[in-house]
C-alpha positions as CSV (number, residue, x, y, z in Angstrom):
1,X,-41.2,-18.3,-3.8
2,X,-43.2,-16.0,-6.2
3,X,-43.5,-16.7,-9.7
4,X,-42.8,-13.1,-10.7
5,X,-42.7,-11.7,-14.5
6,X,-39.0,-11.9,-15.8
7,X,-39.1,-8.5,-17.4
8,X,-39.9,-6.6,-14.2
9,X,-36.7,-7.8,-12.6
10,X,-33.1,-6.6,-13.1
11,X,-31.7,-7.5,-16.9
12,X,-29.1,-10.6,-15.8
13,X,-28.9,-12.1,-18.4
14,X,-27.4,-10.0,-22.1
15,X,-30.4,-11.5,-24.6
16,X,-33.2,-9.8,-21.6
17,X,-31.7,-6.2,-22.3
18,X,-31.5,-6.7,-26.4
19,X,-34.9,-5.7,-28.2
20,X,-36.8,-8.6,-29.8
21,X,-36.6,-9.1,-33.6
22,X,-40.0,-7.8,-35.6
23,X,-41.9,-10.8,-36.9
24,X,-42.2,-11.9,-40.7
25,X,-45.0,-11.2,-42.3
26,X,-46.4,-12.3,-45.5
27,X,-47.7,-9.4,-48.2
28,X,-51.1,-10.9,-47.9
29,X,-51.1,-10.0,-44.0
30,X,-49.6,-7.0,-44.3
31,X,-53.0,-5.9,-47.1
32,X,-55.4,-7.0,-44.7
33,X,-53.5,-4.8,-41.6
34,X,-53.4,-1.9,-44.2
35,X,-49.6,-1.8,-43.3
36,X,-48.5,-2.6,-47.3
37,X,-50.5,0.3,-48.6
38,X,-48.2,2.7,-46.1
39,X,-45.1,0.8,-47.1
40,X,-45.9,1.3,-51.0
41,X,-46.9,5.2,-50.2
42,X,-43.3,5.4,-48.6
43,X,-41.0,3.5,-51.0
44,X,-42.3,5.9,-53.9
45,X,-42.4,9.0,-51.6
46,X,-38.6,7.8,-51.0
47,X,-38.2,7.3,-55.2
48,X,-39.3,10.6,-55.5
49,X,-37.3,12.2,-53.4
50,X,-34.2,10.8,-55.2
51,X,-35.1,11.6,-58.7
């Protein structure tokens, strides 16, 4: 029998066909990713917008 990837066969089972969760990640990783700088840029883009 062939070890085949689970993904490439038909969802049988519920959790296969649910999307994973995002991983946590710490502030620090997220300043050396440069991913904080584009949250920051959209929370006051967002603060803006309301006031």
């Amino acid at each position: 029998m062939s070890n085949r990837a689970i993904w490439s066969m038909r969802k049988r089972h519920e959790w296969l066909g649910k999307p994973l969760k995002p991983k946590k990640m710490k502030r620090s990783g997220r300043l050396r990713i440069g991913l904080q700088d584009a949250l920051d840029r959209r929370a006051s883009g967002e603060s803006q917008a309301q006031g």
